[in-house]
C-alpha positions in Angstrom: 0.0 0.0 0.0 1.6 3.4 -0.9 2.2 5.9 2.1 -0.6 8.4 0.3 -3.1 6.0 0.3 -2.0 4.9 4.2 -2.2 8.7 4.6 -5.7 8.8 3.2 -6.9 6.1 5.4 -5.9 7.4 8.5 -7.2 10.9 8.0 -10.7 9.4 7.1 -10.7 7.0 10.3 -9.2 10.9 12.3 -12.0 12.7 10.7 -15.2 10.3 11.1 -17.6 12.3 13.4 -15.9 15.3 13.2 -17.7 18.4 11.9 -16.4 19.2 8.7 -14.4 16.4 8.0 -11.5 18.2 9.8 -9.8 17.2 12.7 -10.3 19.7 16.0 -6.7 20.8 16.0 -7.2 22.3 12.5 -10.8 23.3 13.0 -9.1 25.2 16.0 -6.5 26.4 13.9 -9.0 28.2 12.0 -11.3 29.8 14.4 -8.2 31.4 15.9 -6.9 33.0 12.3 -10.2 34.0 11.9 -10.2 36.3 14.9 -6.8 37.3 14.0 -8.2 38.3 10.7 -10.6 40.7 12.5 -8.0 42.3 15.0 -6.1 43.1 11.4 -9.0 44.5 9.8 -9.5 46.7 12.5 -6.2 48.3 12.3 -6.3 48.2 8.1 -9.8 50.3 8.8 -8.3 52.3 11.5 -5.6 53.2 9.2 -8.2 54.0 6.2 -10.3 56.0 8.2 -7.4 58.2 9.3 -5.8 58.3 6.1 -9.0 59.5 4.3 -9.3 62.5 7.3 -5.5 63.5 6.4 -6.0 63.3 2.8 -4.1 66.8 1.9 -1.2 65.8 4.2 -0.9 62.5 4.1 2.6 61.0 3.2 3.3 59.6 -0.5 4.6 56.3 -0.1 7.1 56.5 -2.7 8.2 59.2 -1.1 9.0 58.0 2.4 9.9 54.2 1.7 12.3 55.3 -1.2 15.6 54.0 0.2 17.8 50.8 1.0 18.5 50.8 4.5 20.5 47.4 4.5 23.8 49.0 4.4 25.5 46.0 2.6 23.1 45.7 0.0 23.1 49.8 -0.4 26.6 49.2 -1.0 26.4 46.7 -3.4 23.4 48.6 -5.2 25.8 51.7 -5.4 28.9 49.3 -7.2 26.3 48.7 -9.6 25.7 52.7 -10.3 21.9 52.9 -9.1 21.2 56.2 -6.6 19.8 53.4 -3.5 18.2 56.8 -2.5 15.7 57.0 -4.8 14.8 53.6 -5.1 10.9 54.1 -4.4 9.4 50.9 -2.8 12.1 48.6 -3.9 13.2 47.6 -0.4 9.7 46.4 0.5 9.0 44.6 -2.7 12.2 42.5 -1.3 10.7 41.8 1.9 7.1 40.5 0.1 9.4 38.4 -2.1 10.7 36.8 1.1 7.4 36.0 2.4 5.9 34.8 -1.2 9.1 32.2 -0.9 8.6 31.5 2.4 5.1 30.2 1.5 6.5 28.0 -1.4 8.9 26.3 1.1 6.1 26.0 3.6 3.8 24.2 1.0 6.8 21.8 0.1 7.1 21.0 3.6 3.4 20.1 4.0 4.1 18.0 0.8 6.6 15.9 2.9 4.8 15.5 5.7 1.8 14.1 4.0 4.2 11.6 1.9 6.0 10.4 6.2 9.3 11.8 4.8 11.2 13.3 7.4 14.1 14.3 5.5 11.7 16.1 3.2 9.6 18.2 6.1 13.4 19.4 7.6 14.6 19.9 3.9 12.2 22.5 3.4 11.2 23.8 6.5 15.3 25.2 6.7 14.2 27.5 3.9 11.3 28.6 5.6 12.7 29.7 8.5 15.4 31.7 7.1 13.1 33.4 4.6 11.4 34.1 7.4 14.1 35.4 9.8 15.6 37.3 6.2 11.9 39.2 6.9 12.4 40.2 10.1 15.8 41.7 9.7 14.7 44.0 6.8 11.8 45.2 9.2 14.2 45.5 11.6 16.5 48.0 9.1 13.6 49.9 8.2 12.1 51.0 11.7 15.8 51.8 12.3 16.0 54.0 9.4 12.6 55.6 10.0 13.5 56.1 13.3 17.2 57.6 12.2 14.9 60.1 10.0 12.8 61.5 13.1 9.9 58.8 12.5 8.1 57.7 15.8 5.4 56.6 17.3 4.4 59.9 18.4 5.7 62.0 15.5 5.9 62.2 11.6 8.2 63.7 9.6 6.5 63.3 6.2 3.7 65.1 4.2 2.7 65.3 1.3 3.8 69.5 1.9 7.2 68.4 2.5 9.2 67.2 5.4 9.7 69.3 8.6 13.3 69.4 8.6 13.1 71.2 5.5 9.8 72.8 5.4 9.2 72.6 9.6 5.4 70.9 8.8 4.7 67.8 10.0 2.9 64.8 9.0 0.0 63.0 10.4 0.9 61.6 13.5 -1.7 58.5 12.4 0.7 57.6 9.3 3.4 56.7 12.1 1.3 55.1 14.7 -0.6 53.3 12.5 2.7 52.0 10.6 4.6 51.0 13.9 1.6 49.2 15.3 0.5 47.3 11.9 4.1 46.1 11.0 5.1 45.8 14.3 2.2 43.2 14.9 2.0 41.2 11.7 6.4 41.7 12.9 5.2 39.8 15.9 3.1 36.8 14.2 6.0 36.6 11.9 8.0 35.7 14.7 6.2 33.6 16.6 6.0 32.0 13.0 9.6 31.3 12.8 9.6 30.1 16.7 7.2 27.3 15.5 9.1 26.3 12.3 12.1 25.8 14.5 10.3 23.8 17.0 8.6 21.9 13.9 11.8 21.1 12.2 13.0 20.4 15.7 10.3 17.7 16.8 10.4 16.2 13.0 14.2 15.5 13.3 13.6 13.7 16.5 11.4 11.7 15.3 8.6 13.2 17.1 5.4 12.9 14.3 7.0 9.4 12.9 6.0 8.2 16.3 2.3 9.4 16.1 1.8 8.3 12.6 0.9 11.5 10.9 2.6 15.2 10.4 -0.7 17.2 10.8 1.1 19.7 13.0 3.4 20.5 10.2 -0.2 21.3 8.5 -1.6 23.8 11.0 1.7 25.7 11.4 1.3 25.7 7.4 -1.9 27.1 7.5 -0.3 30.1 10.1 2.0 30.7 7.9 0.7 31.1 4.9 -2.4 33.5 7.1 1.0 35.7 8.0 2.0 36.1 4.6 -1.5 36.5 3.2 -1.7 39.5 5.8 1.6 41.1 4.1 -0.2 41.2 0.9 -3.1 43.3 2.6 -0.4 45.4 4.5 1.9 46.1 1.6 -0.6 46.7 -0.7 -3.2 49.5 2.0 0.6 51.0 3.0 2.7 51.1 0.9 1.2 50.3 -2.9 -1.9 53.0 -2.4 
Protein backbone atom coordinates (compact mmCIF):
# COMPACT_ATOMS: atom_id res chain seq x y z
CA UNK A 1 0.00 0.00 0.00
CA UNK A 2 1.56 3.37 -0.92
CA UNK A 3 2.15 5.85 2.06
CA UNK A 4 -0.60 8.40 0.26
CA UNK A 5 -3.05 5.96 0.26
CA UNK A 6 -1.96 4.93 4.23
CA UNK A 7 -2.21 8.69 4.60
CA UNK A 8 -5.73 8.81 3.24
CA UNK A 9 -6.91 6.06 5.45
CA UNK A 10 -5.87 7.37 8.53
CA UNK A 11 -7.17 10.94 7.98
CA UNK A 12 -10.74 9.42 7.09
CA UNK A 13 -10.66 7.04 10.28
CA UNK A 14 -9.24 10.85 12.34
CA UNK A 15 -11.97 12.66 10.73
CA UNK A 16 -15.24 10.29 11.14
CA UNK A 17 -17.55 12.26 13.43
CA UNK A 18 -15.90 15.34 13.20
CA UNK A 19 -17.66 18.41 11.95
CA UNK A 20 -16.43 19.24 8.71
CA UNK A 21 -14.43 16.36 7.95
CA UNK A 22 -11.46 18.19 9.79
CA UNK A 23 -9.77 17.25 12.71
CA UNK A 24 -10.32 19.67 16.01
CA UNK A 25 -6.74 20.82 15.98
CA UNK A 26 -7.18 22.32 12.51
CA UNK A 27 -10.78 23.31 12.95
CA UNK A 28 -9.11 25.24 15.97
CA UNK A 29 -6.52 26.38 13.90
CA UNK A 30 -9.04 28.20 12.01
CA UNK A 31 -11.26 29.81 14.41
CA UNK A 32 -8.20 31.36 15.91
CA UNK A 33 -6.92 32.96 12.28
CA UNK A 34 -10.18 34.00 11.90
CA UNK A 35 -10.16 36.27 14.88
CA UNK A 36 -6.75 37.29 14.02
CA UNK A 37 -8.20 38.28 10.67
CA UNK A 38 -10.61 40.69 12.50
CA UNK A 39 -7.98 42.27 15.02
CA UNK A 40 -6.07 43.08 11.37
CA UNK A 41 -8.97 44.46 9.81
CA UNK A 42 -9.52 46.67 12.46
CA UNK A 43 -6.22 48.33 12.27
CA UNK A 44 -6.33 48.24 8.15
CA UNK A 45 -9.80 50.26 8.75
CA UNK A 46 -8.26 52.27 11.53
CA UNK A 47 -5.55 53.16 9.19
CA UNK A 48 -8.24 54.03 6.19
CA UNK A 49 -10.27 55.98 8.17
CA UNK A 50 -7.43 58.16 9.25
CA UNK A 51 -5.78 58.30 6.05
CA UNK A 52 -9.03 59.52 4.28
CA UNK A 53 -9.32 62.46 7.32
CA UNK A 54 -5.55 63.53 6.38
CA UNK A 55 -5.97 63.28 2.77
CA UNK A 56 -4.14 66.76 1.86
CA UNK A 57 -1.23 65.81 4.25
CA UNK A 58 -0.93 62.50 4.11
CA UNK A 59 2.57 61.04 3.20
CA UNK A 60 3.31 59.58 -0.50
CA UNK A 61 4.60 56.35 -0.08
CA UNK A 62 7.13 56.45 -2.75
CA UNK A 63 8.23 59.16 -1.08
CA UNK A 64 9.01 58.03 2.42
CA UNK A 65 9.86 54.17 1.66
CA UNK A 66 12.29 55.31 -1.18
CA UNK A 67 15.63 53.95 0.15
CA UNK A 68 17.85 50.76 0.97
CA UNK A 69 18.51 50.78 4.47
CA UNK A 70 20.46 47.42 4.49
CA UNK A 71 23.85 49.00 4.44
CA UNK A 72 25.54 46.01 2.61
CA UNK A 73 23.13 45.73 0.04
CA UNK A 74 23.15 49.82 -0.37
CA UNK A 75 26.62 49.24 -0.95
CA UNK A 76 26.42 46.71 -3.37
CA UNK A 77 23.41 48.58 -5.20
CA UNK A 78 25.76 51.72 -5.41
CA UNK A 79 28.87 49.29 -7.18
CA UNK A 80 26.28 48.67 -9.63
CA UNK A 81 25.71 52.71 -10.34
CA UNK A 82 21.94 52.86 -9.06
CA UNK A 83 21.25 56.20 -6.65
CA UNK A 84 19.78 53.42 -3.53
CA UNK A 85 18.21 56.76 -2.49
CA UNK A 86 15.69 57.00 -4.77
CA UNK A 87 14.84 53.56 -5.14
CA UNK A 88 10.94 54.12 -4.40
CA UNK A 89 9.44 50.92 -2.81
CA UNK A 90 12.12 48.58 -3.85
CA UNK A 91 13.25 47.65 -0.43
CA UNK A 92 9.71 46.36 0.54
CA UNK A 93 9.02 44.61 -2.69
CA UNK A 94 12.17 42.51 -1.33
CA UNK A 95 10.67 41.85 1.86
CA UNK A 96 7.09 40.52 0.13
CA UNK A 97 9.36 38.38 -2.12
CA UNK A 98 10.71 36.83 1.12
CA UNK A 99 7.36 36.03 2.36
CA UNK A 100 5.88 34.79 -1.24
CA UNK A 101 9.08 32.22 -0.94
CA UNK A 102 8.57 31.52 2.43
CA UNK A 103 5.05 30.18 1.51
CA UNK A 104 6.55 27.96 -1.45
CA UNK A 105 8.88 26.30 1.09
CA UNK A 106 6.07 26.01 3.56
CA UNK A 107 3.85 24.15 1.03
CA UNK A 108 6.80 21.75 0.08
CA UNK A 109 7.07 20.99 3.61
CA UNK A 110 3.45 20.06 3.97
CA UNK A 111 4.11 17.97 0.83
CA UNK A 112 6.57 15.90 2.89
CA UNK A 113 4.80 15.54 5.74
CA UNK A 114 1.82 14.13 4.00
CA UNK A 115 4.24 11.65 1.90
CA UNK A 116 6.00 10.44 6.16
CA UNK A 117 9.32 11.83 4.77
CA UNK A 118 11.25 13.27 7.37
CA UNK A 119 14.12 14.34 5.47
CA UNK A 120 11.73 16.14 3.20
CA UNK A 121 9.62 18.19 6.06
CA UNK A 122 13.43 19.36 7.62
CA UNK A 123 14.61 19.87 3.94
CA UNK A 124 12.19 22.46 3.37
CA UNK A 125 11.22 23.77 6.53
CA UNK A 126 15.27 25.19 6.70
CA UNK A 127 14.22 27.46 3.94
CA UNK A 128 11.30 28.57 5.56
CA UNK A 129 12.66 29.75 8.52
CA UNK A 130 15.41 31.74 7.13
CA UNK A 131 13.08 33.42 4.58
CA UNK A 132 11.44 34.10 7.43
CA UNK A 133 14.15 35.43 9.81
CA UNK A 134 15.62 37.27 6.20
CA UNK A 135 11.92 39.24 6.92
CA UNK A 136 12.38 40.16 10.06
CA UNK A 137 15.84 41.73 9.67
CA UNK A 138 14.72 44.00 6.83
CA UNK A 139 11.78 45.21 9.20
CA UNK A 140 14.22 45.53 11.56
CA UNK A 141 16.51 48.01 9.10
CA UNK A 142 13.57 49.86 8.21
CA UNK A 143 12.08 50.96 11.72
CA UNK A 144 15.84 51.81 12.30
CA UNK A 145 16.03 53.98 9.43
CA UNK A 146 12.62 55.60 10.01
CA UNK A 147 13.52 56.13 13.35
CA UNK A 148 17.24 57.62 12.15
CA UNK A 149 14.92 60.09 10.05
CA UNK A 150 12.84 61.49 13.12
CA UNK A 151 9.86 58.82 12.54
CA UNK A 152 8.14 57.66 15.81
CA UNK A 153 5.42 56.58 17.30
CA UNK A 154 4.39 59.93 18.42
CA UNK A 155 5.74 62.05 15.48
CA UNK A 156 5.93 62.25 11.63
CA UNK A 157 8.23 63.66 9.62
CA UNK A 158 6.52 63.29 6.22
CA UNK A 159 3.66 65.09 4.17
CA UNK A 160 2.69 65.26 1.28
CA UNK A 161 3.80 69.53 1.87
CA UNK A 162 7.23 68.40 2.50
CA UNK A 163 9.18 67.19 5.43
CA UNK A 164 9.71 69.27 8.58
CA UNK A 165 13.33 69.36 8.62
CA UNK A 166 13.12 71.22 5.50
CA UNK A 167 9.83 72.83 5.37
CA UNK A 168 9.19 72.63 9.58
CA UNK A 169 5.44 70.90 8.80
CA UNK A 170 4.72 67.80 10.04
CA UNK A 171 2.90 64.75 9.01
CA UNK A 172 0.02 62.96 10.36
CA UNK A 173 0.89 61.62 13.52
CA UNK A 174 -1.66 58.50 12.41
CA UNK A 175 0.67 57.58 9.33
CA UNK A 176 3.41 56.73 12.09
CA UNK A 177 1.26 55.14 14.70
CA UNK A 178 -0.56 53.27 12.51
CA UNK A 179 2.67 52.01 10.61
CA UNK A 180 4.62 50.96 13.86
CA UNK A 181 1.58 49.22 15.32
CA UNK A 182 0.47 47.34 11.91
CA UNK A 183 4.11 46.15 11.02
CA UNK A 184 5.10 45.81 14.26
CA UNK A 185 2.19 43.24 14.93
CA UNK A 186 1.96 41.18 11.72
CA UNK A 187 6.44 41.73 12.88
CA UNK A 188 5.20 39.79 15.90
CA UNK A 189 3.12 36.85 14.24
CA UNK A 190 6.05 36.60 11.93
CA UNK A 191 8.02 35.71 14.74
CA UNK A 192 6.22 33.63 16.65
CA UNK A 193 5.96 31.97 12.97
CA UNK A 194 9.59 31.26 12.78
CA UNK A 195 9.63 30.09 16.67
CA UNK A 196 7.24 27.32 15.51
CA UNK A 197 9.06 26.29 12.28
CA UNK A 198 12.13 25.84 14.54
CA UNK A 199 10.33 23.81 17.05
CA UNK A 200 8.61 21.89 13.91
CA UNK A 201 11.85 21.08 12.24
CA UNK A 202 13.00 20.38 15.70
CA UNK A 203 10.27 17.65 16.76
CA UNK A 204 10.35 16.24 12.96
CA UNK A 205 14.22 15.54 13.25
CA UNK A 206 13.65 13.71 16.48
CA UNK A 207 11.42 11.65 15.35
CA UNK A 208 8.61 13.19 17.06
CA UNK A 209 5.39 12.86 14.34
CA UNK A 210 7.02 9.40 12.92
CA UNK A 211 6.04 8.19 16.32
CA UNK A 212 2.32 9.43 16.14
CA UNK A 213 1.84 8.34 12.61
CA UNK A 214 0.91 11.54 10.89
CA UNK A 215 2.61 15.23 10.36
CA UNK A 216 -0.70 17.15 10.82
CA UNK A 217 1.10 19.66 12.96
CA UNK A 218 3.40 20.53 10.20
CA UNK A 219 -0.21 21.27 8.55
CA UNK A 220 -1.56 23.81 10.99
CA UNK A 221 1.70 25.65 11.43
CA UNK A 222 1.29 25.70 7.45
CA UNK A 223 -1.87 27.09 7.53
CA UNK A 224 -0.28 30.13 10.11
CA UNK A 225 2.04 30.72 7.94
CA UNK A 226 0.67 31.09 4.93
CA UNK A 227 -2.39 33.52 7.06
CA UNK A 228 0.98 35.71 7.98
CA UNK A 229 1.97 36.08 4.58
CA UNK A 230 -1.46 36.54 3.15
CA UNK A 231 -1.73 39.47 5.82
CA UNK A 232 1.58 41.06 4.13
CA UNK A 233 -0.23 41.18 0.92
CA UNK A 234 -3.08 43.34 2.55
CA UNK A 235 -0.36 45.45 4.52
CA UNK A 236 1.86 46.14 1.59
CA UNK A 237 -0.58 46.74 -0.66
CA UNK A 238 -3.16 49.52 2.02
CA UNK A 239 0.59 50.97 2.95
CA UNK A 240 2.74 51.07 0.88
CA UNK A 241 1.18 50.33 -2.91
CA UNK A 242 -1.92 52.98 -2.39
Amino acid sequence: MSTNTEYELREMANRQGQPFGASYGKLLMWFFLISDTFTFGAFLMGYASSRFSNIETWPTPEDVFDTIPVPALDSFLSMLGLDTHHLPLVFVTIMTSLLIASSVTMVRAVQEGIQMNKSGVVKWLIPTIIFGAMFLGCQYYEWTHLMHEGMTITANPFSNLGEFKDTGVMGPTAFAMFFFAITGFHGLHVLVGVGLNIWLMIATMNGRFEKVGHYEMVEKVGLYWHFVDLVWVYVFLSYYLL
